[in-house]
C-alpha angles and dihedrals in degrees: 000000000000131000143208134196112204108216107166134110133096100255097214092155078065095057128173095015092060100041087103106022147042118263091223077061102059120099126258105195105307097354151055115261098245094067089072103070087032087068097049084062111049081040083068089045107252119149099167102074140166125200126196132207145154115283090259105039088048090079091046090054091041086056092050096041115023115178099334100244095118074070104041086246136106114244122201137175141215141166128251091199088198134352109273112149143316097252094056089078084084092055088051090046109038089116097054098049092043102157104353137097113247144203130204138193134196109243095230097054123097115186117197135180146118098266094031096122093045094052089050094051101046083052089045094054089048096107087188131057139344140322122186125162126235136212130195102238132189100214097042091173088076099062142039096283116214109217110214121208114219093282089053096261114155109235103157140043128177138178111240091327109196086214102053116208093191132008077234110116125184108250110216099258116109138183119190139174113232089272085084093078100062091037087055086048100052101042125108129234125259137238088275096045109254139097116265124225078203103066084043087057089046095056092052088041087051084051090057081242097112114106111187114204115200117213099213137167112358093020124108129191120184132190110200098199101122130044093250088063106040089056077044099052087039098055093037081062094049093046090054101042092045087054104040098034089221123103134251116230098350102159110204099054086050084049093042091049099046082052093240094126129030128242092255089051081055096052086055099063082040101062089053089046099041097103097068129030101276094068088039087057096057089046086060092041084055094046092048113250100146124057103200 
C-alpha cells in the first residue's frame, strides 16, 4: 500500500503565521507538523509515501524531509496548483499509486491512542473497499457526518450538514483499494468547486464497501486549523510526553523499530539532535530504556 499526505492549502484562517510558510510547517510541541500524520502512516506500515503541497511550500517540505531515507521510507513529491478538493490528491497521484491500494492523510491531522498501530495496520492489510475513521464532535456541522442504523451500520454521510444525523465525523485519515483512482477521476465538482472526499466515501458506502472505524474511548484526533487548536495539540504532546516519558511521533524509533534503519543510521541522527531532548530520547531508545 501506498500513502499520501496532502499538504497543501493556503492556511489563511492561520494568518499571519502562515503568510511565509506552510501550516503543515509550523511547529506542535518538539516537531513540525508534518511529522504527526507521517507517523500514522509508517505506523501502518507504509514506506512508499507522497506528499502534496502548493508550488511554493514543495521545496520547504523537500528541505525538512529529502528523500526519506534518514526514516527507512521514499519520499516523493508533487503540486496541488490550487485547492481544489481532497479527493483530487488521487488524480495528482494516480502515477504514484499505480496498482496499488492507498491511504492518505490530511497533514494537519495527529491521531493518538493505546491500539493505534494495530487499528492502521489491519486497514492497511484490507485489499477491498474502504476504511475511514470516525469521532465523536461537538459542532458536527463543521465535518462530513456519518449517519449509524440501529446495529451500528453506517448508511449516510454527509458533508456539514446543517441537519446532523450523528455527532460521528470522518477524521482525515483514509484508507482505499485502487478503485479509488478511476472514482476521483470521475467525480464532479461541487457547489463550491472541489472535489469532495465526501462524495468519494459515499460511492464506496453506496457499494456496501464503506467500513467506518470509530475511535472511541482512549483515542484522540486532533485538527490543528485554528490557533485554539494548534496551543491545544501542542500542550496535549507535551502532557503526554511529559507523563509517559515516550515520545509522540518521533520517526526514527518508529523506523528503528519497524526495522527499516539500522542502529548506526539512529545514532546519526543522534549525533545532529544530541544538544536538546529529542536527540537524548533516541540515545535512550538505542541503549534500551524502554521495553516496548
Amino acid at each position: 500500500m501506498k500513502g499520501i499526505i496532502l499538504a497543501g492549502g493556503s492556511g489563511t484562517r492561520l494568518y499571519p503565521l502562515t503568510k511565509v510558510t506552510s501550516k503543515q510547517l509550523l511547529p506542535i510541541y518538539d516537531k513540525p507538523m508534518i511529522y504527526y500524520p507521517l507517523s500514522v502512516l509508517m505506523e501502518a506500515g507504509i514506506r512508499e509515501i507522497l506528499i502534496i503541497s502548493t508550488p511554493e511550500d514543495t521545496p520547504r517540505f523537500e528541505a525538512l524531509l529529502g528523500d526519506g531515507h534518514q526514516f527507512g521510507i521514499e519520499l516523493s513529491y508533487a503540486v496541488q496548483p490550487s485547492p481544489d478538493g481532497l479527493a483530487q490528491a488521487f488524480v495528482i497521484g494516480e502515477d504514484f499509486i499505480g496498482d496499488d491500494g492507498v491511504a492518505m492523510i490530511l497533514g494537519d491531522n495527529i491521531f493518538y491512542g493505546h491500539g493505534l498501530k494495530k487499528r492502521l495496520c489491519a486497514a492497511a492489510a484490507r485489499t477491498e473497499g474502504a476504511t475511514v475513521f470516525g469521532y465523536y464532535v461537538d459542532d458536527p456541522e463543521r465535518f462530513g457526518i456519518v449517519e449509524f442504523d440501529s446495529e451500528g451500520k453506517a448508511v449516510s454521510i454527509e458533508e456539514k450538514p446543517a441537519q446532523p444525523k450523528s455527532n460521528y465525523c470522518v477524521t482525515g485519515l483514509y484508507f482505499y483499494d485502487n478503485k479509488v483512482v478511476e472514482y476521483a477521476k470521475n467525480l464532479k465538482p461541487s457547489a463550491r468547486g472541489e472535489l469532495e472526499i465526501t462524495d468519494l466515501n459515499r460511492i464506496y458506502l453506496e457499494q456496501n464497501e464503506l467500513n467506518v472505524e470509530l475511535l472511541g474511548q482512549g483515542f484522540t484526533w486532533l485538527d490543528t486549523g485554528t490557533h485554539e487548536s494548534l496551543v491545544e495539540a501542542t500542550n496535549f504532546v507535551k502532557t503526554m510526553e511529559d507523563h509517559q516519558h515516550r515520545k509522540i511521533a518521533c520517526l526514527e524509533e518508529i523506523a528503528y523499530h519497524n526495522k527499516w534503519i539500522s542502529k548506526e543510521e539512529v545514532m546519526e541522527a543522534y549525533e545532529v539532535l544530541k544538544k536538546n531532548e529529542y536527540g537524548a530520547y533516541l540515545k535512550d531508545v538505542l541503549d534500551g530504556k524502554y521495553l516496548v
